[in-house]
C-alpha positions in Angstrom: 6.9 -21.5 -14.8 3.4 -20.7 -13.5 4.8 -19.2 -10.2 6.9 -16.5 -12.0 4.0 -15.0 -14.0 1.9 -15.0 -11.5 4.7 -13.5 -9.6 5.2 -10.6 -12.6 1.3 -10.2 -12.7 1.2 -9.4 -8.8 4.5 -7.0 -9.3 2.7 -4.9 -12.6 -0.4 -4.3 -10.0 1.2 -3.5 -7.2 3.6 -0.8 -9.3 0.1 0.7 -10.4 -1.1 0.7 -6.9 1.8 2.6 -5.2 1.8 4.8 -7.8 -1.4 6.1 -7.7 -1.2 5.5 -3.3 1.5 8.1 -3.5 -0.5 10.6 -6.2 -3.3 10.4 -3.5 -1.2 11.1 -0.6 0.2 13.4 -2.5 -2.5 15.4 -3.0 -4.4 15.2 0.4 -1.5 18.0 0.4 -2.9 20.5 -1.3 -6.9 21.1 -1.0 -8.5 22.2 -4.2 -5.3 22.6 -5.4 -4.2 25.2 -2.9 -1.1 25.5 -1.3 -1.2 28.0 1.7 -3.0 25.4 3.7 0.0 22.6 4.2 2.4 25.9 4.6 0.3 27.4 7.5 0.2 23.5 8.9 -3.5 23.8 8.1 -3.9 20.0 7.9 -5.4 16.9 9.6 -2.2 15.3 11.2 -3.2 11.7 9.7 -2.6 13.4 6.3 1.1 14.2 7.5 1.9 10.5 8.4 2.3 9.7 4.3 0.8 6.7 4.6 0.6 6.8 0.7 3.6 7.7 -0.4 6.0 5.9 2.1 3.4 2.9 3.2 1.2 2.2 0.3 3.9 3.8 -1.7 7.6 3.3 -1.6 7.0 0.0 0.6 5.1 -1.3 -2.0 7.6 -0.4 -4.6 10.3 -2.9 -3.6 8.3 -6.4 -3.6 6.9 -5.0 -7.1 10.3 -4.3 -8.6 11.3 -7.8 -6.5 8.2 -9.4 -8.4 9.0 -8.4 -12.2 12.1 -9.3 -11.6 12.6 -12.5 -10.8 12.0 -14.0 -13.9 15.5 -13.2 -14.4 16.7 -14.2 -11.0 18.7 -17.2 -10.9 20.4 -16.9 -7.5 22.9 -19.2 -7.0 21.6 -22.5 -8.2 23.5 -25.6 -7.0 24.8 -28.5 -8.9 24.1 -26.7 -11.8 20.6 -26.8 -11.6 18.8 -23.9 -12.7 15.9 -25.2 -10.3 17.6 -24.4 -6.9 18.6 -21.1 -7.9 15.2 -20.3 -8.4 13.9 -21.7 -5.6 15.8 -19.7 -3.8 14.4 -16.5 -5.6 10.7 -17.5 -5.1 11.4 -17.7 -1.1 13.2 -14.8 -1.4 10.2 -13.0 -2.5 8.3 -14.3 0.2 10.1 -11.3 2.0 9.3 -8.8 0.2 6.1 -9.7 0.2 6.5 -8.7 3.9 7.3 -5.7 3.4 4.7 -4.8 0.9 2.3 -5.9 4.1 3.5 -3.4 6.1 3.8 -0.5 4.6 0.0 -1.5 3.2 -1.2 -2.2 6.5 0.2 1.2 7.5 -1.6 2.8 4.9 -4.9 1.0 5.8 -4.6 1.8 9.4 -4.1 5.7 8.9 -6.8 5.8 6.5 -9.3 4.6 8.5 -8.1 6.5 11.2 -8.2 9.3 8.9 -11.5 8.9 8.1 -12.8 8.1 11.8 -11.7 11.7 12.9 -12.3 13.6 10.0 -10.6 16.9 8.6 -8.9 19.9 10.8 -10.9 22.6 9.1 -12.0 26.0 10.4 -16.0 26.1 11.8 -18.2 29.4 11.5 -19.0 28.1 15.4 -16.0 28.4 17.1 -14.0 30.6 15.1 -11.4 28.4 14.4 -9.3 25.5 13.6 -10.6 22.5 15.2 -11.8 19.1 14.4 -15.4 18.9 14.1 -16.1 15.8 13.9 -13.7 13.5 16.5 -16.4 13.2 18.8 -19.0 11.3 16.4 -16.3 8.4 15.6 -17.1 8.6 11.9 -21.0 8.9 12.1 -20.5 12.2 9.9 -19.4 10.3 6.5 -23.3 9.5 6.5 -24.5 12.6 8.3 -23.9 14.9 4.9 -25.9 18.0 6.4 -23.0 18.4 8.9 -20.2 19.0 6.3 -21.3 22.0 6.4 -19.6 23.1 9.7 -16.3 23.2 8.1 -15.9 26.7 6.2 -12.7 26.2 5.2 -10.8 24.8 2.8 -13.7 24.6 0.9 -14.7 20.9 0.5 -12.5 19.9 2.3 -14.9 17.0 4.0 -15.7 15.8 0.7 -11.8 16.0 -0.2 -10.5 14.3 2.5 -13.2 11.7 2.6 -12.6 11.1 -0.9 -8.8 10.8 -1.1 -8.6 8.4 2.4 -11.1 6.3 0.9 -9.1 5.7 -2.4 -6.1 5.2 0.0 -7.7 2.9 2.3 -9.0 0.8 -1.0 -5.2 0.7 -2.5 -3.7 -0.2 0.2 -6.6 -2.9 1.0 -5.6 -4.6 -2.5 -1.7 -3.7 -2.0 -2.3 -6.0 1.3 -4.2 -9.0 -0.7 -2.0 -9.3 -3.9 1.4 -9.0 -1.4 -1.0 -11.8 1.0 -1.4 -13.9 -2.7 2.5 -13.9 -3.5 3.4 -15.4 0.3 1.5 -18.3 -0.8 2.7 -18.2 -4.1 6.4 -17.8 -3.0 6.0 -20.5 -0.7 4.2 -22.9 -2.9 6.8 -21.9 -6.3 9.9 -22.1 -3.5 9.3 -25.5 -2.2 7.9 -26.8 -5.5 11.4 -26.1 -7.1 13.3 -27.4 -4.0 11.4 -30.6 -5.0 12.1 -30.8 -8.3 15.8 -29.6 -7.3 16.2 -32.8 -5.5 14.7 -35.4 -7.7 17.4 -34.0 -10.1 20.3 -34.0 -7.8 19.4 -37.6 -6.6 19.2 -38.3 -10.8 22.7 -36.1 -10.6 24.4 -38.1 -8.0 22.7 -41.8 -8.7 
């Protein structure tokens, strides 16, 4: 039915998605590829909350493997009618739909608040770690000329802003397609609990 493919479709995107959430939290690790800043704790503490790989990421992963599955999912069914059974697995999915919402809301919400303090970088002011720019509440994504400040890592404003941008996207789209299959779950559930009965009155009649 309709409601199962469009179930499978949501699942395939949001499998993409986490994948490439986690390859982006993943990499806020290691600035231009370097490694001795995460060892030396060198990091903005939003990049530490893995918002990609366990919000955007792994919570995402379950309703997608929930979603390509449950063209196969039967559940129980009831008078031997293959509708109830998957019913049952379309409300089912309403759940982990859920889930998918929170760990993408998670990733949303660290991103922007990511992006609203900026990175921990060392300044050629003050001669160390600091960050820059919590006092201008994310007026420095447009004030370029400032970047500057921060010495090193190298680029790491342009990094950082980069990488919690993607992340903030993902998870924005994680959060509509998991929004999409509620509705969906709901609408395919109750759709086969009405057909279900019309057959089990048919059954019992």
């Amino acid at each position: 039915m309709c409601f199962e493919r469009c179930a499978r479709c949501i699942g395939c995107k949001l499998l993409i998605l986490a994948l490439l959430s986690i390859a982006a939290n993943i990499l806020l690790y290691f600035p231009n590829g370097e490694t001795r800043f995460a060892s030396e704790h060198h990091l903005s503490k939003y990049v530490e909350c893995l918002h990609g790989i366990l919000g955007g990421g792994l919570l995402v992963l379950i309703p997608a493997a929930v979603f390509i599955g449950l063209h196969n999912d039967d559940c129980c069914g009831c008078f031997g009618h293959k509708n109830c059974g998957k019913s049952c697995a379309m409300l089912s999915s309403v759940l982990a739909a859920c889930v998918g919402i929170l760990g993408s809301g998670y990733c949303i919400i660290i991103s922007a608040l990511g992006l609203s303090q900026g990175p921990y970088c060392f300044t050629h002011v003050e001669r160390n770690w600091i960050y820059p720019f919590t006092e201008s509440s994310g007026g420095y994504l447009l004030e370029y000329n400032e970047w500057s400040k921060c010495q090193e890592p190298q680029n790491i404003v342009q990094w950082n802003v980069t990488l919690f941008s993607i992340l903030l996207v993902l998870g924005g789209i994680e959060f509509i397609l998991c929004s999409i299959q509620i509705v969906n779950g709901i609408l395919g559930g109750v759709c086969r609990l009405c057909c279900s009965s019309d057959e089990v009155s048919h059954f019992l009649s």
